[in-house]
C-alpha distance (Angstrom), angle and dihedral (degrees) to the residues before:
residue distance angle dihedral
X1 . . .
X2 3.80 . .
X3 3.37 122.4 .
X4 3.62 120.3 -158.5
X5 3.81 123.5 -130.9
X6 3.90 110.8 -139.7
X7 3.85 108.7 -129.4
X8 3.70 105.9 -126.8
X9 3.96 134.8 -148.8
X10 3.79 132.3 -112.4
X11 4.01 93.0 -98.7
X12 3.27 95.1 52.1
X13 3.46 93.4 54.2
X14 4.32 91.1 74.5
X15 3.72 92.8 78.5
X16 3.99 86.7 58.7
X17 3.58 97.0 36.0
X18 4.56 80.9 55.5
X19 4.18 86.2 52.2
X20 3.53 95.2 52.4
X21 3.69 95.4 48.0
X22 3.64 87.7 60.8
X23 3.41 103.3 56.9
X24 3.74 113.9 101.5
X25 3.50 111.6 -172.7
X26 4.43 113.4 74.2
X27 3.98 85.0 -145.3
X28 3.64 94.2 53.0
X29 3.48 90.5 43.7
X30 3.74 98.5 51.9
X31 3.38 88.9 61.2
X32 4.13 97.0 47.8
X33 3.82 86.5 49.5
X34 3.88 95.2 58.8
X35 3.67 93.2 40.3
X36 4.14 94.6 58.0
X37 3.69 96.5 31.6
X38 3.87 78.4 57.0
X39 3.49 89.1 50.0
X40 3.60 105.9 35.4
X41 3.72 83.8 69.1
X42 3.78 105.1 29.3
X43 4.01 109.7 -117.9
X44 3.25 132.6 132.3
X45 4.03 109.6 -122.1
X46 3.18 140.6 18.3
X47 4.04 143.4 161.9
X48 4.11 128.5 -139.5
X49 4.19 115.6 -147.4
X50 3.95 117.7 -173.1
X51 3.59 117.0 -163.8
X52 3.97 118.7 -104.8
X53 3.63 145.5 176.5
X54 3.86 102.1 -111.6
X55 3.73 120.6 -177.4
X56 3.99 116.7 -125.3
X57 3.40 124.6 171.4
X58 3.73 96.3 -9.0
X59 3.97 85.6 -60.7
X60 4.27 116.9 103.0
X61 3.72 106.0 -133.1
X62 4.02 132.6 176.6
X63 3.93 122.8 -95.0
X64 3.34 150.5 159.7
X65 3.64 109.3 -123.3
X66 3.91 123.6 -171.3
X67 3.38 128.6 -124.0
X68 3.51 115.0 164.4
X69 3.59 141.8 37.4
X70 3.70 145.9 -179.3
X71 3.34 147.6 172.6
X72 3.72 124.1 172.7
X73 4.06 93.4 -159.0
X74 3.63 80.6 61.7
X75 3.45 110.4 34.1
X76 4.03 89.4 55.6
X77 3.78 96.9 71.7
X78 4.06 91.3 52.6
X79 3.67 129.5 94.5
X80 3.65 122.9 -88.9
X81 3.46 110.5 -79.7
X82 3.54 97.9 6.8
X83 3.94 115.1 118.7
X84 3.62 133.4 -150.7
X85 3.52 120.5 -68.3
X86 3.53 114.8 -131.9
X87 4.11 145.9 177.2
X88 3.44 109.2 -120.8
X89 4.22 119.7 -134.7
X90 3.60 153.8 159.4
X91 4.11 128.6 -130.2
X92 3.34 128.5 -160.0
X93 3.76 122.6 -126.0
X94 3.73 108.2 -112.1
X95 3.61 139.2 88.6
X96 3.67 105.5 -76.1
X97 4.16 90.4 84.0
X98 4.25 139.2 51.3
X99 3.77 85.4 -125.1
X100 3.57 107.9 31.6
X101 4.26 85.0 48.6
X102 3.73 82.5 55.3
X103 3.65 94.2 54.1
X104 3.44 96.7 46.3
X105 3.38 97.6 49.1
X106 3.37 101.1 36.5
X107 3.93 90.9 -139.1
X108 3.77 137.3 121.7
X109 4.13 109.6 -99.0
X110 3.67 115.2 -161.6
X111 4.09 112.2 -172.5
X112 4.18 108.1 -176.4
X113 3.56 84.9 -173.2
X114 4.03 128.7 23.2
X115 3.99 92.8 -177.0
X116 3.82 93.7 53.2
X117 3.87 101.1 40.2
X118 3.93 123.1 -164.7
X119 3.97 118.7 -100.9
X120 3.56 119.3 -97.7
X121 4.34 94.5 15.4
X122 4.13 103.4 130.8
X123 3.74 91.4 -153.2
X124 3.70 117.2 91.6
X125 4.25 130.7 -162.0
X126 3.92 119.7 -110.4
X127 3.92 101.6 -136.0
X128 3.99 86.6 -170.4
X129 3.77 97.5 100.4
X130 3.89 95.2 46.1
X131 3.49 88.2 42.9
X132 3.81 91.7 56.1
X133 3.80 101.0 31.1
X134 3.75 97.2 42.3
X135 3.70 85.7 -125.8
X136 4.09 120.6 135.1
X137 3.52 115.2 -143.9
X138 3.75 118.6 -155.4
X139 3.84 131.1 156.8
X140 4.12 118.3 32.3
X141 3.04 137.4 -158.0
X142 4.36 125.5 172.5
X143 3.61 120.5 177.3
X144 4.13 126.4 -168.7
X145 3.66 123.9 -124.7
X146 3.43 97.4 -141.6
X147 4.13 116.3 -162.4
X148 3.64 119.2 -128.4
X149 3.99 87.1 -114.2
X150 4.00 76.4 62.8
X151 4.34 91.9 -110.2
X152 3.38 122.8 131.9
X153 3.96 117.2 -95.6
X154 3.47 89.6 177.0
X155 4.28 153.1 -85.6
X156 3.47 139.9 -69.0
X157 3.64 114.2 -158.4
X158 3.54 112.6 -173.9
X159 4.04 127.7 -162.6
X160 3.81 139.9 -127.4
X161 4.11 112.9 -27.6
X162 3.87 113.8 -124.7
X163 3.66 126.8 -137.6
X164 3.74 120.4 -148.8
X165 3.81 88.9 -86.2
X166 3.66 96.2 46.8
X167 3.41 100.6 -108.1
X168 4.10 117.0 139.2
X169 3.89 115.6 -110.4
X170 3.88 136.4 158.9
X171 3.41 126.0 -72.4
X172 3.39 119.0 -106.0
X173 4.26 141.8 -123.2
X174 3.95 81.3 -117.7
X175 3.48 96.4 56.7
X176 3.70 95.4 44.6
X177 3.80 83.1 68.0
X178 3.38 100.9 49.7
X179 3.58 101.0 50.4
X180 3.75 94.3 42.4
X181 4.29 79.1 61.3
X182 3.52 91.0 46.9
X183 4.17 96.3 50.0
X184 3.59 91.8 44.3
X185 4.24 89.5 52.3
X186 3.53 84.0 41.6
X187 3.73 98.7 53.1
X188 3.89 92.0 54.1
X189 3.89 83.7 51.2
X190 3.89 89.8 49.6
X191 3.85 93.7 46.6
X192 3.90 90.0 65.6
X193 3.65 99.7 44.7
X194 3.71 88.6 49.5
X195 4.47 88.4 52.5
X196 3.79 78.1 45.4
X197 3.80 99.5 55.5
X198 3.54 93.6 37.8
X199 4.32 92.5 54.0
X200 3.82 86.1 50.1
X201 3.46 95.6 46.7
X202 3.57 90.1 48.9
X203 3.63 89.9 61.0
X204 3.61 89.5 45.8
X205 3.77 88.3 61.2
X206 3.71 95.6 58.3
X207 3.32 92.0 55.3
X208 4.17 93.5 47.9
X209 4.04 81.3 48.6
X210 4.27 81.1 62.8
X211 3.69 93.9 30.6
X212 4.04 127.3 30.5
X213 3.77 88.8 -164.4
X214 4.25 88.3 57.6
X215 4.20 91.4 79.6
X216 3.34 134.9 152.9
X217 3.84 103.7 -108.9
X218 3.95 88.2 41.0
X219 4.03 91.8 66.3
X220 3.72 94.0 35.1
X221 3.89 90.3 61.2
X222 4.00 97.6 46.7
X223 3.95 87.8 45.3
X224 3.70 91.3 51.8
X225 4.12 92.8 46.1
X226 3.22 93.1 41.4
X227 3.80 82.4 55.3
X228 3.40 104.1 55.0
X229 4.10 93.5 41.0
X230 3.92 87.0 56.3
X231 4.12 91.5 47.2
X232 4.12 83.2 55.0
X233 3.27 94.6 44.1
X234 3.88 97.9 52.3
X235 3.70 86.4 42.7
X236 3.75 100.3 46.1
X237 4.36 77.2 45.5
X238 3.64 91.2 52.8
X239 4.04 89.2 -120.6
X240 4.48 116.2 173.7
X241 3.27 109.6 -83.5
X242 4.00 86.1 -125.5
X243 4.00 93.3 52.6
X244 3.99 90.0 50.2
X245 3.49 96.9 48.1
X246 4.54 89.2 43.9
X247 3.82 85.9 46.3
X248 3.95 94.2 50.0
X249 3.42 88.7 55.2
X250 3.67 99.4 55.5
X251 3.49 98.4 35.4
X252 4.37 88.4 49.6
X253 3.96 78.0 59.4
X254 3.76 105.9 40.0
X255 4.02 90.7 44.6
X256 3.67 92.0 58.4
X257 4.20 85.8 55.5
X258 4.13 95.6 57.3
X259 3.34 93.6 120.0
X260 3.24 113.7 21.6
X261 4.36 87.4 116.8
X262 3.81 81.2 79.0
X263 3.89 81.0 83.0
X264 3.46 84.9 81.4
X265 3.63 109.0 49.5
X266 4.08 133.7 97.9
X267 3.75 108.9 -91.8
X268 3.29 97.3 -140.9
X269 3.83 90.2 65.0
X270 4.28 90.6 41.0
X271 4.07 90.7 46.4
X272 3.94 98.8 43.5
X273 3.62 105.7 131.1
X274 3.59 94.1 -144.0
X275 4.08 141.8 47.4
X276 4.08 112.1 -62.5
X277 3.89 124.5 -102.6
X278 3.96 107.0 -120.3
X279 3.88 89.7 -99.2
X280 3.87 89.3 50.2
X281 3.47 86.7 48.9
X282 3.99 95.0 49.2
X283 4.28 86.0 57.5
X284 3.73 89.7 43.1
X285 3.73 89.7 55.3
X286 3.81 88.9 58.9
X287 3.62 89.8 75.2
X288 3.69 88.0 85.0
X289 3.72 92.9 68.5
X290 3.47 102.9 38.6
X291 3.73 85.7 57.4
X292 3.98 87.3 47.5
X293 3.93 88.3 55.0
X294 3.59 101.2 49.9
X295 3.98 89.3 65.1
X296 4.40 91.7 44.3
X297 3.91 116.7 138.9
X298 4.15 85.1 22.0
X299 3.79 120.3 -151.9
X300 3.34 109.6 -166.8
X301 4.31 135.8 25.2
X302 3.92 94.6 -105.6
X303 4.21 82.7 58.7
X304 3.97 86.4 53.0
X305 3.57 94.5 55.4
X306 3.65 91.7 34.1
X307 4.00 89.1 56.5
X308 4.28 93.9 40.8
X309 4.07 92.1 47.3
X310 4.13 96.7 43.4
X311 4.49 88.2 47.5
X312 3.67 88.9 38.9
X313 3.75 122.6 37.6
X314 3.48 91.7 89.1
X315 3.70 100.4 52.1
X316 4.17 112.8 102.7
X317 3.56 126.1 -137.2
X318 3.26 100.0 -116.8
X319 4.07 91.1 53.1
X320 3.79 96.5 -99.3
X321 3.67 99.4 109.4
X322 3.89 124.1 78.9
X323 3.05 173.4 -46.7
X324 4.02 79.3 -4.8
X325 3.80 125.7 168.8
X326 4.00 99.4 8.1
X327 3.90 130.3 113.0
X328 3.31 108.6 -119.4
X329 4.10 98.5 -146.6
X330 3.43 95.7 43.9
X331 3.84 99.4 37.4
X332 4.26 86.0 -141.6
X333 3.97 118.6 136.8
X334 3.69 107.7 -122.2
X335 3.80 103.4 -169.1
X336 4.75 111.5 13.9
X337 3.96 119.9 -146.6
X338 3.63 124.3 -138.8
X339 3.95 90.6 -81.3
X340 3.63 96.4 60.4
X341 4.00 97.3 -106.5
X342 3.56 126.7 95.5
X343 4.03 115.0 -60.2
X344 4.08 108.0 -122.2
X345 3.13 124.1 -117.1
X346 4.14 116.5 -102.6
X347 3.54 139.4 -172.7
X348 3.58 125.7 -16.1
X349 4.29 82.8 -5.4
X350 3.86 79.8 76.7
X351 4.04 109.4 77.6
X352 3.54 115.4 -114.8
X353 3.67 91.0 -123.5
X354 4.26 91.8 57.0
X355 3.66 86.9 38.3
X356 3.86 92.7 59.2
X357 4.13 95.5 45.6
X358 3.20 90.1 48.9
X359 3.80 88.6 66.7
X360 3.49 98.7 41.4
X361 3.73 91.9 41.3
X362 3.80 93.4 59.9
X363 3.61 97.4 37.2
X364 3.79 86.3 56.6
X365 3.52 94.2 52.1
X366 3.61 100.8 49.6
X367 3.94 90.5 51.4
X368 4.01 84.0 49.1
X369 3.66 127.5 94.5
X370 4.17 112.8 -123.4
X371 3.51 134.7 -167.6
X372 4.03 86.0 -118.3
X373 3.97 96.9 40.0
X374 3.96 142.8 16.4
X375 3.87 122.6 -128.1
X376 3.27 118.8 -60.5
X377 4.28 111.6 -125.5
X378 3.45 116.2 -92.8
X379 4.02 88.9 -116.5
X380 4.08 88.4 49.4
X381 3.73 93.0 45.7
X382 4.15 93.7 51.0
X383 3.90 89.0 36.7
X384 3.67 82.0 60.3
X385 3.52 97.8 42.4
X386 3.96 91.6 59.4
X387 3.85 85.8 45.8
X388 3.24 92.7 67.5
X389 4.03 103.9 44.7
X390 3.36 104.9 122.1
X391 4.23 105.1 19.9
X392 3.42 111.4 46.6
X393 4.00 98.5 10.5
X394 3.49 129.9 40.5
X395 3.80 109.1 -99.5
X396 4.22 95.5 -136.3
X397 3.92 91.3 46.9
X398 3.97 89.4 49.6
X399 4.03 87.5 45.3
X400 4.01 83.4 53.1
X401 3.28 95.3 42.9
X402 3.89 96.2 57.6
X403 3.51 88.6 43.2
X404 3.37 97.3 62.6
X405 4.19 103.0 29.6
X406 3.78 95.0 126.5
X407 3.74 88.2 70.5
X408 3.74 84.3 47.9
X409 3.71 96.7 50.9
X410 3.67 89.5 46.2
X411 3.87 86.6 59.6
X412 3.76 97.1 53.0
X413 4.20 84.0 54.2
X414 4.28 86.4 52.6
X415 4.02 91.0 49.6
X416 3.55 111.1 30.2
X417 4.04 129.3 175.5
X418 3.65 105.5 -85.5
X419 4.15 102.7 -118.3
């Protein structure tokens, strides 16, 4: 049944204008922006672009490249958890599209109808999507995020205005004003997730400068599974809305971060072109509480998880992994196993957080290309993946996991290996 979105007013629009400012993680963000701007104005899809440097032709040119979409119509008939499945793609910013006119101009465009065009407009519509999705696409409305520098950040291009019975009609003069508020809240809010991203991918960077393997599409995939394994999980848990989307945040952040106690590690053990011997193996191991010291005497939650998922994405479920039952400032064993070296941690002794990376950490690497190995197949890899259920992986985050791999094929299209 259709549920109608009440259209809100300017002043109420400071309590979501506070949220958004809150969020740390640009992804996460993204996402948040789309769904109020959506609802801000009551319609039922929409799609965010941020402008980027794309290479074409061995030549780096400006565009506006999408990534995400939704559509409630659509997203209705899908399995719980499950998102929208989506091509991803770039526009350029010219004249020839709704968005791209947007971005080039820098102006609101408001479309009431996108089959019946106005006279004289030198954009045109791209039927291909309705054509394929058996979707109709009506009203329009795309909005700039303009930067306080006055550059482009991006457009949000919102879909097909509901009335109180559902039905699809124009978008009005009112809500031209109120989502021209929201973008320009929104852009502040976009500003400092992008300073965020780009100081924690600047640590990611020193650690690629020890380890090739440590790059920047590498951690951006494992944060973004481990992402959308959490979100089931808290779902399938019956977590607050509010606590899964404050823990998503952090844990978006904090995933990235993993292995950032590589920092700290000989290079000729991280840049060995070839598998470890079992005493390079024993330093490499140490990464884990390197990582785990970095975020002592923590100040906030996002150092928490940051600490439990760098000392414990290697641990197994079955207690095989490591570095197990150590403190990581002290270096002391606190509980032995039957060898004489610390016991590892298993099951539930294993934070949820660590438990979760370790997943999408592995997966990740076996779809990745090494200097010692090509990928694995996709069967191989998810054969693998089931193997494991119940030893080195906990068996209900594998179950969620294959539940919801669309979204995590979908994620490998956003952050592809660099060629």
């Amino acid at each position: 049944m259709f549920k109608f979105k009440k259209k809100i007013t300017i002043e109420s629009l400071k309590d979501i204008d506070a949220d958004l400012t809150k969020i740390q993680d640009l992804d996460i963000l993204l996402e948040r922006i789309l769904l109020e701007a959506r609802n801000v104005i009551g319609a039922d899809a929409g799609t965010i672009y941020v402008k980027e440097l794309v290479e074409e032709g061995g030549q780096k040119i400006e565009k506006l490249a999408m990534k995400y979409s939704q559509n409630d119509t659509m997203q209705k008939d899908l399995p719980p958890g499950q998102k929208l499945m989506y091509s991803l793609f770039s526009v350029p910013i010219n004249d020839k599209t709704v968005s791209g006119y947007c971005g080039l101009t820098q102006q609101l465009v408001n479309v009431p109808d996108a089959y019946n065009l106005p006279r004289g407009v030198p954009f045109s519509f791209g039927k291909s999507y309705d054509e394929k999705t058996g979707y109709k696409t009506t009203s329009m409305l795309a909005v700039p995020l303009k930067g306080a520098d006055g550059n482009i950040l991006g457009v949000i291009q919102i879909i097909n205005s509901l009335d109180k019975n559902g039905k699809t009609i124009p978008f009005s003069r009112n809500d031209e004003k109120l989502i021209t508020h929201f973008a320009a809240n929104a852009t502040v809010a976009l500003e400092k997730a992008k300073l965020m991203r780009t100081l924690i991918l600047r640590l990611i960077q020193m650690a690629q400068h020890r380890d090739p393997k440590e790059t920047g599409t590498h951690v951006n995939r494992v944060a973004s599974y481990a992402v959308e394994i959490w979100d089931s999980w808290a779902m399938r848990h019956r977590l607050p809305e509010f606590e899964r989307e404050k823990i998503k945040d952090d844990m978006r952040v904090a995933s990235m971060l993993h292995d950032v106690g590589k920092v700290a590690v000989s290079d000729m053990i991280l840049k060995k072109p070839a598998k470890f011997t079992p005493e390079e193996f024993l330093i490499m191991q140490e990464h884990t509480v390197h990582g785990a010291v970095l975020f002592d005497n923590p100040q906030s939650p996002m150092d928490v998880l940051s600490r439990d998922i760098a000392f414990t994405h290697h641990e197994n479920w079955d207690g095989t992994g490591y570095p197990g039952w150590i403190d990581p400032v002290e270096k002391r064993t606190l509980k032995t196993g039957s060898d004489g070296k610390p016991a590892g941690k298993k099951g539930e002794e294993i934070p949820l957080s660590g438990r979760i990376v370790a997943l999408a950490d592995v997966f990740d690497a076996l779809c990745s290309r090494r200097v010692y190995k090509e990928p694995w197949s996709e069967k191989d890899v998810l054969d693998e993946m089931q193997k494991c259920s119940g030893t080195k992986f906990d068996p209900e985050l594998v179950e969620i996991f294959f539940a919801i791999y669309p979204n995590i094929r979908q994620i490998q299209q956003r952050y592809p290996e660099a060629s």
